[in-house]
Wavefront OBJ file of the C-alpha trace (Angstrom):
o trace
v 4.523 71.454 4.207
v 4.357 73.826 1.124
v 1.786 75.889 1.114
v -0.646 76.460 -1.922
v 0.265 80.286 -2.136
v 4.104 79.546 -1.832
v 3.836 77.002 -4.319
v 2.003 79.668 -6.350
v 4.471 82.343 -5.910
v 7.276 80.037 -6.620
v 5.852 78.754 -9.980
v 5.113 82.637 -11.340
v 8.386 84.030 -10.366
v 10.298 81.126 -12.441
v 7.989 82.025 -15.462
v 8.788 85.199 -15.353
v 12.462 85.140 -15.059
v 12.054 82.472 -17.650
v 10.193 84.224 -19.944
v 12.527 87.383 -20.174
v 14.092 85.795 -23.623
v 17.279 83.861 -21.752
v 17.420 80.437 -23.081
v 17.062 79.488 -19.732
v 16.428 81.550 -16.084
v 18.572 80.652 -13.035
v 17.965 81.406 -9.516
v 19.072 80.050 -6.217
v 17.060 79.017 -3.158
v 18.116 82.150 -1.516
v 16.231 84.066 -4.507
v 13.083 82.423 -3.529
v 13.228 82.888 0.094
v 13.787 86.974 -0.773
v 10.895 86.587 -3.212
v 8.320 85.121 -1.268
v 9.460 86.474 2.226
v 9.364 82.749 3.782
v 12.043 80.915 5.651
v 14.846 78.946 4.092
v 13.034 75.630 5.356
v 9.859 76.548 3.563
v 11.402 77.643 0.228
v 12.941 74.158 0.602
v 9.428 72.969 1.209
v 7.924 74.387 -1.724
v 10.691 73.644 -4.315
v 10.379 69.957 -3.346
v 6.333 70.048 -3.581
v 7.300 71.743 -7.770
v 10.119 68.813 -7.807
v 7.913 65.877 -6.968
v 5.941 66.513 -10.238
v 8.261 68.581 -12.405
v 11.373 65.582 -11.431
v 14.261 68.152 -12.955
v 16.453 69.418 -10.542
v 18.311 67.060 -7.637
v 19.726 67.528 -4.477
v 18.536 69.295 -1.453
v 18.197 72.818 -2.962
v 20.995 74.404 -1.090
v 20.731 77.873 -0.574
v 24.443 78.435 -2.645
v 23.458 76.266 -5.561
v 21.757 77.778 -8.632
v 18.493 75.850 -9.847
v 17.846 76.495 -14.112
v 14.613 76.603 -15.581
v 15.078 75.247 -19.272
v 12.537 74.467 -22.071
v 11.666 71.212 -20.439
v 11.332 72.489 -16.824
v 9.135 75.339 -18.117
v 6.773 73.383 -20.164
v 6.329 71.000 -17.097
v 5.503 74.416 -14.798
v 3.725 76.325 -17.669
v -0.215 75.989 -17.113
v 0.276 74.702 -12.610
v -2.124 77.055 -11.113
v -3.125 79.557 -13.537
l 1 2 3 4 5 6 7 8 9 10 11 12 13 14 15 16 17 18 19 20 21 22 23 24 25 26 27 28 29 30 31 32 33 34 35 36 37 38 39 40 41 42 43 44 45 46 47 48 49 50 51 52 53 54 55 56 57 58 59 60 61 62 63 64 65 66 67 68 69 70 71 72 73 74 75 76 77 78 79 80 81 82
């Protein structure tokens, strides 16, 4: 189960590689486990819990596959937990 702070963590380091002035920000799962210093299975844990309400990216979030955060994804994740 995602934790808040993961969840947290997640969300602020996609708006700030988002917001660097890229028309969009791409990262892998491998990125977030580095990041937030969690385990593969939790990073997995916590991009689901942003999935089940943002409902843009599919799959299982492998760890080779690169996840983008676009205008639409962004605006979804823009004011969760500020």
């Amino acid at each position: 189960m995602a934790k808040h702070h993961d969840i947290k963590g997640a969300l602020d380091f996609m708006r700030q590689g988002y917001s660097k002035g890229d028309d969009s920000f791409s990262f892998t799962l491998d990125d977030i486990v580095h990041e937030l210093d969690i385990t593969e299975r939790k990073a997995k844990d916590v991009l689901r819990a942003i999935n089940t309400r943002a409902r843009f990216w599919r799959g299982d979030f492998p760890a080779n596959s690169e996840i983008v955060v676009n205008a639409p994804v962004y605006d979804r994740i823009t004011n969760w937990f500020d």
